[in-house]
Biotite code that builds the C-alpha atoms (Angstrom):
import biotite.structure as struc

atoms = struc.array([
    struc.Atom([0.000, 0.000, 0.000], chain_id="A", res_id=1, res_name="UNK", atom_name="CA", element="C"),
    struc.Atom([1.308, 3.723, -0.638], chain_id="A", res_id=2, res_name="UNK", atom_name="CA", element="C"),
    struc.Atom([2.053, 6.148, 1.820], chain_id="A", res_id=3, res_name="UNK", atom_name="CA", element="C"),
    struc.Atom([-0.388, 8.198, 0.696], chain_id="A", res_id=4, res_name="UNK", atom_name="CA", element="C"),
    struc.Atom([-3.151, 5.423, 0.251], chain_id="A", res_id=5, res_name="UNK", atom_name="CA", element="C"),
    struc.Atom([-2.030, 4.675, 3.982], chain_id="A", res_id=6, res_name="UNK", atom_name="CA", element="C"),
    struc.Atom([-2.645, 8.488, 4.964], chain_id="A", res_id=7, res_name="UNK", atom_name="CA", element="C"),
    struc.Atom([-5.884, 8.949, 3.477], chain_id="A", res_id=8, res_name="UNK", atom_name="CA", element="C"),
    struc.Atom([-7.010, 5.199, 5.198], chain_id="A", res_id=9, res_name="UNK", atom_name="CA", element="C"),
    struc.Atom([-5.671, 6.616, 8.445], chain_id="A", res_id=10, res_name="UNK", atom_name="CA", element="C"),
    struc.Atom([-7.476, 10.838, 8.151], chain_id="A", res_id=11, res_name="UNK", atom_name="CA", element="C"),
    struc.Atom([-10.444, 8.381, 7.280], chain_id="A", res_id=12, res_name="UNK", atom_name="CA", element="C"),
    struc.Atom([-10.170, 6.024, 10.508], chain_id="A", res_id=13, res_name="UNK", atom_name="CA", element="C"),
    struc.Atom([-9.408, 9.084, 13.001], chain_id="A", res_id=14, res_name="UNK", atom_name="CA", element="C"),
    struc.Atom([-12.371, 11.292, 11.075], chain_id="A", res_id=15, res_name="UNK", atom_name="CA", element="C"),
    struc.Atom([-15.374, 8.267, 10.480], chain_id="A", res_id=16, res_name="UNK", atom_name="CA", element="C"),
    struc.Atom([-18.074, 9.708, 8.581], chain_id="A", res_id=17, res_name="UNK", atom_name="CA", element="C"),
    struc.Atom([-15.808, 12.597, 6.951], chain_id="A", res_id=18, res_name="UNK", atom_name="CA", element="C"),
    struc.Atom([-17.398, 13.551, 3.796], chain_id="A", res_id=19, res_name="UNK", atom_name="CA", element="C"),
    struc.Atom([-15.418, 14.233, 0.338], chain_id="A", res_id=20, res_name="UNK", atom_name="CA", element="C"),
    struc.Atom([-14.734, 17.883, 0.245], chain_id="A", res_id=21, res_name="UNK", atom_name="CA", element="C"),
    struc.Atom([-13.900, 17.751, 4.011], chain_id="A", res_id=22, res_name="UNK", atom_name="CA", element="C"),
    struc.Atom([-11.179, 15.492, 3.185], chain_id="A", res_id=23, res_name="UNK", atom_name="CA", element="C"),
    struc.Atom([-9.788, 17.333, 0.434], chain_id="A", res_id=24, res_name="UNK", atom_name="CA", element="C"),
    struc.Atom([-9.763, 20.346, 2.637], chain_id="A", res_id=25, res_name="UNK", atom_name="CA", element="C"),
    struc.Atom([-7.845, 18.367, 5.448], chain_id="A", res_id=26, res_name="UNK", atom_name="CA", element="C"),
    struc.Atom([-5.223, 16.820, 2.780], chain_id="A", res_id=27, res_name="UNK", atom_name="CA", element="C"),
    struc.Atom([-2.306, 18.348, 0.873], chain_id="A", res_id=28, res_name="UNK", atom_name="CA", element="C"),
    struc.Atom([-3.302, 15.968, -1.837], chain_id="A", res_id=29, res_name="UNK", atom_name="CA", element="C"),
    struc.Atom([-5.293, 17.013, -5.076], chain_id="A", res_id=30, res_name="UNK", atom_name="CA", element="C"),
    struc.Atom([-8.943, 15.700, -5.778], chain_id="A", res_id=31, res_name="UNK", atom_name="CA", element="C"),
    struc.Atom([-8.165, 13.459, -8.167], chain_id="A", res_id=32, res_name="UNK", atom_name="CA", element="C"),
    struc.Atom([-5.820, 11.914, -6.172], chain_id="A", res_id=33, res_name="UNK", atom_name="CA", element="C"),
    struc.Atom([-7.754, 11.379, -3.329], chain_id="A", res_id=34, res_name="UNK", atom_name="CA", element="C"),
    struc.Atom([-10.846, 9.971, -5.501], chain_id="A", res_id=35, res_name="UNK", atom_name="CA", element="C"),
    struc.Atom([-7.895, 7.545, -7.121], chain_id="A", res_id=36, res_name="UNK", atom_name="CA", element="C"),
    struc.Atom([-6.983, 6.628, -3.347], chain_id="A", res_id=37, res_name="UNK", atom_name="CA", element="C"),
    struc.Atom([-9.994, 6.607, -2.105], chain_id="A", res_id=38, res_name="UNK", atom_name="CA", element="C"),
    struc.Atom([-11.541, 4.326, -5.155], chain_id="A", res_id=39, res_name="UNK", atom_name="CA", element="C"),
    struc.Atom([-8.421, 1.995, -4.463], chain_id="A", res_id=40, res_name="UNK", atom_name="CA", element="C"),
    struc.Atom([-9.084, 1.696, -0.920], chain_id="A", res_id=41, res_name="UNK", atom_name="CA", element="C"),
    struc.Atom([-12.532, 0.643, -1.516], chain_id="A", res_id=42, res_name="UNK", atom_name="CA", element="C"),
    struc.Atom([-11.585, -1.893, -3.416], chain_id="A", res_id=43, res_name="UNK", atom_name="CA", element="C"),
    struc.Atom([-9.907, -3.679, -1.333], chain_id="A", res_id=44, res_name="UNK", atom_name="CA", element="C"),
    struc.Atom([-12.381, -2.957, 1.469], chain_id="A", res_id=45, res_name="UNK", atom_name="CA", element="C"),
    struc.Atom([-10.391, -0.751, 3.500], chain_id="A", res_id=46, res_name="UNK", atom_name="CA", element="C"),
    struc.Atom([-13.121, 1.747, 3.265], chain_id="A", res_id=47, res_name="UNK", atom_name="CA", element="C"),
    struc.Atom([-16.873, 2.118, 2.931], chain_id="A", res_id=48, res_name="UNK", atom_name="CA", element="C"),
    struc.Atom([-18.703, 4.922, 0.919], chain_id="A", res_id=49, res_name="UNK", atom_name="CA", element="C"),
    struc.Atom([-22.406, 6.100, 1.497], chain_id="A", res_id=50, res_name="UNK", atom_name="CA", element="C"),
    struc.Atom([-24.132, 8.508, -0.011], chain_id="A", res_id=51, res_name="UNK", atom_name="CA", element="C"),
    struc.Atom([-26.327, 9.689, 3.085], chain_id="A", res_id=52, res_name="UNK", atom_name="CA", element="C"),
    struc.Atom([-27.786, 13.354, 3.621], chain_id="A", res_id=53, res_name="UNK", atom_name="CA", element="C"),
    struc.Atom([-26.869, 14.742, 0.369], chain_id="A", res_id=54, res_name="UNK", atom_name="CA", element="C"),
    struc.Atom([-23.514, 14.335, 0.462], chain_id="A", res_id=55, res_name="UNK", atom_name="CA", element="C"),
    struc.Atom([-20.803, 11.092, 0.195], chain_id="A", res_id=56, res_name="UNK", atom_name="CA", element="C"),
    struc.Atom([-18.980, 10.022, 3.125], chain_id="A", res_id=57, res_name="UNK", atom_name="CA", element="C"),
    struc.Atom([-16.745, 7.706, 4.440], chain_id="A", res_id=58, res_name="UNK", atom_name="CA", element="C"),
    struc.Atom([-15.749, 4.968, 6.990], chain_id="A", res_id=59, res_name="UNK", atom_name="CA", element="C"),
    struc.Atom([-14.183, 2.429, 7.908], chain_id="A", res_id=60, res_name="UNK", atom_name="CA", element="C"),
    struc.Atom([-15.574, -1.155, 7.513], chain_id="A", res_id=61, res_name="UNK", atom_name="CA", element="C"),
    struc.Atom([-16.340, -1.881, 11.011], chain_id="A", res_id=62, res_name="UNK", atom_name="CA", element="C"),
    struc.Atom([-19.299, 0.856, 11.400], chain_id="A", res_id=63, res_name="UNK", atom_name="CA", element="C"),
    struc.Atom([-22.801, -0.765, 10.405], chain_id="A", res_id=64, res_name="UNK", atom_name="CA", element="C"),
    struc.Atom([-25.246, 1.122, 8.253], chain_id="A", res_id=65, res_name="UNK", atom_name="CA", element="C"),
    struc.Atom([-26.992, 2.650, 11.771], chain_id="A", res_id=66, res_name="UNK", atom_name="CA", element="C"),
    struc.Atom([-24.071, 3.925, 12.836], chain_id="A", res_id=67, res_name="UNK", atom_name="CA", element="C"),
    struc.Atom([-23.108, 5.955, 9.525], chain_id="A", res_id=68, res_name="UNK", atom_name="CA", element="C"),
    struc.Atom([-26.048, 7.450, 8.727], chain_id="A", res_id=69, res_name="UNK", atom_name="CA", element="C"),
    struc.Atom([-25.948, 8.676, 12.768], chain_id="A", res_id=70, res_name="UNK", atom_name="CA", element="C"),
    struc.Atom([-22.169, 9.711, 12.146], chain_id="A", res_id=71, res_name="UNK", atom_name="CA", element="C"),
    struc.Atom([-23.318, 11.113, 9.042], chain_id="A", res_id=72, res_name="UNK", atom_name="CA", element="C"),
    struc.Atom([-25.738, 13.227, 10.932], chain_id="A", res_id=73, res_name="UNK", atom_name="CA", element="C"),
    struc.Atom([-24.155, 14.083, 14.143], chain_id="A", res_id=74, res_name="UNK", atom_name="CA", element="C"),
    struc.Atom([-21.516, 16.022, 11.795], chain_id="A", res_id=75, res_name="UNK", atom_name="CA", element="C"),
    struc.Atom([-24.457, 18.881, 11.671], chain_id="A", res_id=76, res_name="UNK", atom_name="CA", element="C"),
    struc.Atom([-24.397, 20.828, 14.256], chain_id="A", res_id=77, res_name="UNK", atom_name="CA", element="C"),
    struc.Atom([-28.117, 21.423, 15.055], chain_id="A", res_id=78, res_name="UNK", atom_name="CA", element="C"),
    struc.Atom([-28.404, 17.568, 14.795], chain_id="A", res_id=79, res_name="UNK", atom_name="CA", element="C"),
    struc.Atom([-25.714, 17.071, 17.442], chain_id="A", res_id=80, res_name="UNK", atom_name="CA", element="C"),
    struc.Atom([-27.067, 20.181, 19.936], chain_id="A", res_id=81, res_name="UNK", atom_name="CA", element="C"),
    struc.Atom([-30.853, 18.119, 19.732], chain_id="A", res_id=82, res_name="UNK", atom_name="CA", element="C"),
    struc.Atom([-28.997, 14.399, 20.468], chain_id="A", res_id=83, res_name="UNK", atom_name="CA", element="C"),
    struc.Atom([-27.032, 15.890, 23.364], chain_id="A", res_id=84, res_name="UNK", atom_name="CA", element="C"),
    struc.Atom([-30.047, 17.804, 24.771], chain_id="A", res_id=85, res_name="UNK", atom_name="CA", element="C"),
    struc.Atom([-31.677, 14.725, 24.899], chain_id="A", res_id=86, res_name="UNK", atom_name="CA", element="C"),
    struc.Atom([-28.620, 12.269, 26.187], chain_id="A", res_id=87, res_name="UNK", atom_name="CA", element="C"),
    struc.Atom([-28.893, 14.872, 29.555], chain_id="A", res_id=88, res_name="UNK", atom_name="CA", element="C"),
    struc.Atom([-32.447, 15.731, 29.715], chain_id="A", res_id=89, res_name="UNK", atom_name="CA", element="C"),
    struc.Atom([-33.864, 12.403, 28.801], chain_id="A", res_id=90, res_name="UNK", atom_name="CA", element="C"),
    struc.Atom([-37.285, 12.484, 26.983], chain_id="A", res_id=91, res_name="UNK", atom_name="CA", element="C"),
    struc.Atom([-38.330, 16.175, 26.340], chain_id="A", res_id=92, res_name="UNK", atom_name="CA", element="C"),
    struc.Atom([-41.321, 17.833, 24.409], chain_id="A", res_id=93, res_name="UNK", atom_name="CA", element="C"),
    struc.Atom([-40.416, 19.517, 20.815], chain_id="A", res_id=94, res_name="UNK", atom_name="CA", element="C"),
    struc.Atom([-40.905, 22.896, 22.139], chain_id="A", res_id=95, res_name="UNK", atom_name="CA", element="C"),
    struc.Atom([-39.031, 22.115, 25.298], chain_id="A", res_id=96, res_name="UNK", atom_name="CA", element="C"),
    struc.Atom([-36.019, 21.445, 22.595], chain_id="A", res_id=97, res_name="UNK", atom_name="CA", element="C"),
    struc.Atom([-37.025, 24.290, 20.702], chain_id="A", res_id=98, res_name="UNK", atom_name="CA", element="C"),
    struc.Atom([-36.485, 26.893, 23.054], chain_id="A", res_id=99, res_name="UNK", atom_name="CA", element="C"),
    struc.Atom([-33.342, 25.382, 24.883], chain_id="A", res_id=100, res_name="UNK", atom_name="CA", element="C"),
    struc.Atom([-31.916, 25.993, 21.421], chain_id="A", res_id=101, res_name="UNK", atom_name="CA", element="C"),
    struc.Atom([-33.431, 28.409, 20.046], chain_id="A", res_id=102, res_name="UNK", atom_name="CA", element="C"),
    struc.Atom([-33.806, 27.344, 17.110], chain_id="A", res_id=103, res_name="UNK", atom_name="CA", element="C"),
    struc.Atom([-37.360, 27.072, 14.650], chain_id="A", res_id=104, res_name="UNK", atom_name="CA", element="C"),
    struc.Atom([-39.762, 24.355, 14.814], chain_id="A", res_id=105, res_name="UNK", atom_name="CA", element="C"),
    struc.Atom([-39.374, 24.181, 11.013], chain_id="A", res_id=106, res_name="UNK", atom_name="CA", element="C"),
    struc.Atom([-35.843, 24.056, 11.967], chain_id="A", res_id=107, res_name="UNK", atom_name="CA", element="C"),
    struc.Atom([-36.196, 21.703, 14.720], chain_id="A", res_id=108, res_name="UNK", atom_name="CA", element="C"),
    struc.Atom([-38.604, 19.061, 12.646], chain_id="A", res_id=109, res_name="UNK", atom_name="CA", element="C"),
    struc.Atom([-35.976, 18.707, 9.570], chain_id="A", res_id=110, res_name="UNK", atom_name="CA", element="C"),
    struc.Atom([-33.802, 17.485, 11.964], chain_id="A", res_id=111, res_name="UNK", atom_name="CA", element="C"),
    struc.Atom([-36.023, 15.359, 13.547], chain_id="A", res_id=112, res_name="UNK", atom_name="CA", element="C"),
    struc.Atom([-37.238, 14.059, 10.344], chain_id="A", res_id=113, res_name="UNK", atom_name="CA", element="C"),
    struc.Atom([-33.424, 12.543, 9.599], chain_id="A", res_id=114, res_name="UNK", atom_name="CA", element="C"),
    struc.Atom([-32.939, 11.557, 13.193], chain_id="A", res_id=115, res_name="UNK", atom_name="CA", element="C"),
    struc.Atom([-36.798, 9.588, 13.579], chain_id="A", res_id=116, res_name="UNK", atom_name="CA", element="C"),
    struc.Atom([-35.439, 7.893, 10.067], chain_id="A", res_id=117, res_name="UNK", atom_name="CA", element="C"),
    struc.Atom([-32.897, 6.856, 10.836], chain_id="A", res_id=118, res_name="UNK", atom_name="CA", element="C"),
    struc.Atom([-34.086, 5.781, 13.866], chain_id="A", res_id=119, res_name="UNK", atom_name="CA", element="C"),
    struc.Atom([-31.897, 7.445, 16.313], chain_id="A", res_id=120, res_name="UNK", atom_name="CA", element="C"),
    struc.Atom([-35.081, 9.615, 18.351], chain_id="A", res_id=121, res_name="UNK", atom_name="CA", element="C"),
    struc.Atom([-38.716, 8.376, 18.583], chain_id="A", res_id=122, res_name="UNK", atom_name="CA", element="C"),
    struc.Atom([-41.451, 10.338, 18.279], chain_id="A", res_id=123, res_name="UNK", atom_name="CA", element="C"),
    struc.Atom([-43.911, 8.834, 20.902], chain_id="A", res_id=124, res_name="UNK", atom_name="CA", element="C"),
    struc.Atom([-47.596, 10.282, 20.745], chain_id="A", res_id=125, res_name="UNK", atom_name="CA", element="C"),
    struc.Atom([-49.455, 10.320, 24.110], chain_id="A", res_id=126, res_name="UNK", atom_name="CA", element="C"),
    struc.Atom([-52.588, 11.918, 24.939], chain_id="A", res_id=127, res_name="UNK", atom_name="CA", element="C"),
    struc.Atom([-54.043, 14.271, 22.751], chain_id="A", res_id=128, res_name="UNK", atom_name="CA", element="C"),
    struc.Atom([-51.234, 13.647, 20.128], chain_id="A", res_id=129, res_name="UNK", atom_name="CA", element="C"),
    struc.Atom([-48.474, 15.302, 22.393], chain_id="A", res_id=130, res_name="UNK", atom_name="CA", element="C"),
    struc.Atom([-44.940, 14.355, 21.103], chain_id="A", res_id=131, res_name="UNK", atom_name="CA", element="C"),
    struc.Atom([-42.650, 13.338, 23.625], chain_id="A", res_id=132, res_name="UNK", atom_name="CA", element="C"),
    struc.Atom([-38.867, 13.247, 21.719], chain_id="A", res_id=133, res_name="UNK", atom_name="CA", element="C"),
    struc.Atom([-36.594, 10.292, 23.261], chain_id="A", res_id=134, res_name="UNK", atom_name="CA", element="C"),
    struc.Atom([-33.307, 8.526, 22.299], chain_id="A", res_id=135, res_name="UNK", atom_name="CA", element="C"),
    struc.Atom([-33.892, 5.390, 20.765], chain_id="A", res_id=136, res_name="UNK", atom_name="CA", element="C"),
    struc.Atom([-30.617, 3.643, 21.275], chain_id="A", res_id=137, res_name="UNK", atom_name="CA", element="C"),
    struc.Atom([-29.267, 5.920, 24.091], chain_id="A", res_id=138, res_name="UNK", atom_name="CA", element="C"),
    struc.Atom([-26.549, 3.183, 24.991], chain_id="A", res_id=139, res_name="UNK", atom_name="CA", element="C"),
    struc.Atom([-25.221, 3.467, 21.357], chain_id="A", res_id=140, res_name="UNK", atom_name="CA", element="C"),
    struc.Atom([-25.887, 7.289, 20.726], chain_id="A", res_id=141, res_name="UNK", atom_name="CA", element="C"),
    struc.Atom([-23.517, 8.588, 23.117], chain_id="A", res_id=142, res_name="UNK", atom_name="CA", element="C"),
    struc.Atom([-20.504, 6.824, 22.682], chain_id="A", res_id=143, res_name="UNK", atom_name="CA", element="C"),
    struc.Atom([-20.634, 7.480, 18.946], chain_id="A", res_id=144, res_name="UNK", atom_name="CA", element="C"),
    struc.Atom([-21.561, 11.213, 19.249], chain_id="A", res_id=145, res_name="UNK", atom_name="CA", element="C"),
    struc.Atom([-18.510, 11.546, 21.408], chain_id="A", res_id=146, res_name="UNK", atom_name="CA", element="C"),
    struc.Atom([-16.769, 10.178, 17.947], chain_id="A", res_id=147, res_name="UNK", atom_name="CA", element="C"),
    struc.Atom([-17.752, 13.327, 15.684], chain_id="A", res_id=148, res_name="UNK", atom_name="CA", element="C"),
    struc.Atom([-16.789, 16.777, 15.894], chain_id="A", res_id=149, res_name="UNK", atom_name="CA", element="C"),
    struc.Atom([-18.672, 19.133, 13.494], chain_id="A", res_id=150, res_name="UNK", atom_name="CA", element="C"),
    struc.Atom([-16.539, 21.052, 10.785], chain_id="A", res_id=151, res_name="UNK", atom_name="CA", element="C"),
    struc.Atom([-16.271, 24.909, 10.257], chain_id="A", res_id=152, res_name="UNK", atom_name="CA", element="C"),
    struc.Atom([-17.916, 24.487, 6.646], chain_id="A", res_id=153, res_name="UNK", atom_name="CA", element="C"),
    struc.Atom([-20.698, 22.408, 8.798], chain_id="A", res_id=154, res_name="UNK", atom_name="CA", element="C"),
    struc.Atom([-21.280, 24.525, 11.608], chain_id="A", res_id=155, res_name="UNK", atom_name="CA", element="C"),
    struc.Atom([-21.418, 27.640, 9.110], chain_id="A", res_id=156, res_name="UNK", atom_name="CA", element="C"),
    struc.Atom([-24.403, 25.733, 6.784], chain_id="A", res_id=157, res_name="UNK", atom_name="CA", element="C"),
    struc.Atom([-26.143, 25.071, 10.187], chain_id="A", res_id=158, res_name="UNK", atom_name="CA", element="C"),
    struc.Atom([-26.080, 28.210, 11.650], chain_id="A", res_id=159, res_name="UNK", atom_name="CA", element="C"),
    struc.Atom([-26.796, 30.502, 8.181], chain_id="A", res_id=160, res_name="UNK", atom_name="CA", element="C"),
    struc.Atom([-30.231, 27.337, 8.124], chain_id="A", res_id=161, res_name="UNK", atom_name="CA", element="C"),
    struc.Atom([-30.952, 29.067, 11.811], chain_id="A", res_id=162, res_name="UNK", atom_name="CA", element="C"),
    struc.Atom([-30.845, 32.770, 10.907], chain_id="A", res_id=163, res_name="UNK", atom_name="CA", element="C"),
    struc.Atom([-33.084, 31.696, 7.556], chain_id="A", res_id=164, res_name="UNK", atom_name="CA", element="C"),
    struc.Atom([-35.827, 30.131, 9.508], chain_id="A", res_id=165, res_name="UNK", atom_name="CA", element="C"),
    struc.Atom([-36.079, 32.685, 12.544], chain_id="A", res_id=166, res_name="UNK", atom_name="CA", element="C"),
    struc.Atom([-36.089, 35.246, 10.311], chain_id="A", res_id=167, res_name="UNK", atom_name="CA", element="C"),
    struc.Atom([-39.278, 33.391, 8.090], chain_id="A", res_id=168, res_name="UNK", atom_name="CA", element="C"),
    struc.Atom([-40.580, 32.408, 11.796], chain_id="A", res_id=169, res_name="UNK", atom_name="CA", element="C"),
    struc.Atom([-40.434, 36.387, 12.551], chain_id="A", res_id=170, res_name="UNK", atom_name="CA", element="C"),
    struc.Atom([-40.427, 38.384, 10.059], chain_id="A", res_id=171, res_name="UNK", atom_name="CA", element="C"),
    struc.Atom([-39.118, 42.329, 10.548], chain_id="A", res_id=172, res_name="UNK", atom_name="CA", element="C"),
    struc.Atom([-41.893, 44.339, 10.030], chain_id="A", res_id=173, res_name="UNK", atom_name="CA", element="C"),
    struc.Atom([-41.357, 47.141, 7.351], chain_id="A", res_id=174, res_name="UNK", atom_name="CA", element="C"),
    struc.Atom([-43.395, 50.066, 9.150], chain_id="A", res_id=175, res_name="UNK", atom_name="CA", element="C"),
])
């Protein structure tokens, strides 16, 4: 195997769930080489690719499809501030989650969408048709969470979502 075949398998195995153009940002090696690299690494099963959220990452082969899609996620910010809310507070309400992070409901239920899907938080109807939000595999979510530290590029697309849906939530009147 090549050094840099060996680099790229090792950024890859420190960074699970690190999608392309992070990993050309993080390399001093050209696209095309990593997508040579990467393609040869495959191959020989040294590394997984998923196309999962709108964007292709990768892993290494011991992660099962649950927990790449979750890494996949927990790379967003917003998606990681809702998991962690709920690893300490246990079960909340959506508005409860809402307003700790001040964030949209719109906001708030795109999230939840990916993370009920992918079947890291229930959605558990009581009476009337309150939700009540809860971890689904909280014994699995926290360990891996602890794996993943959102990007800049990440964090940026998050937080310019935020200011988009608070300011359609409230919009500035023009008087």
């Amino acid at each position: 195997m090549s050094e840099t075949r060996r680099q790229i398998r090792a950024h890859v195995r420190a960074n699970a769930g690190i999608h392309f153009n992070e990993l050309v940002r993080e390399s001093t090696y050209a696209p095309g080489q990593i997508q040579y690299h990467v393609r040869r690494l495959i191959d020989a099963d040294e590394l997984v690719r998923e196309e999962l959220y709108g964007q292709t990452h990768y892993y290494p082969p011991q992660y099962d499809e649950w927990e790449r899609a979750a890494l996949a996620l927990f790379r967003r910010e917003t998606t990681r501030e809702i998991v962690l809310l709920l690893i300490e507070r246990g079960s909340s309400r959506p508005a409860a989650v809402a307003d700790e992070l001040d964030i949209a409901r719109s906001t708030l239920e795109y999230h939840l969408d990916n993370l009920v899907e992918c079947d890291i938080v229930e959605k558990e109807y009581g009476e009337r048709n309150r939700v009540t939000l809860s971890l689904s595999r909280p014994d699995r979510t926290a360990p891996l969470l602890s794996e993943i530290s959102p990007t800049v590029p990440d964090r940026l697309v998050d937080r310019f979502t935020r200011l988009v849906d608070g300011l359609l939530e409230n919009p500035v009147d023009s008087e």
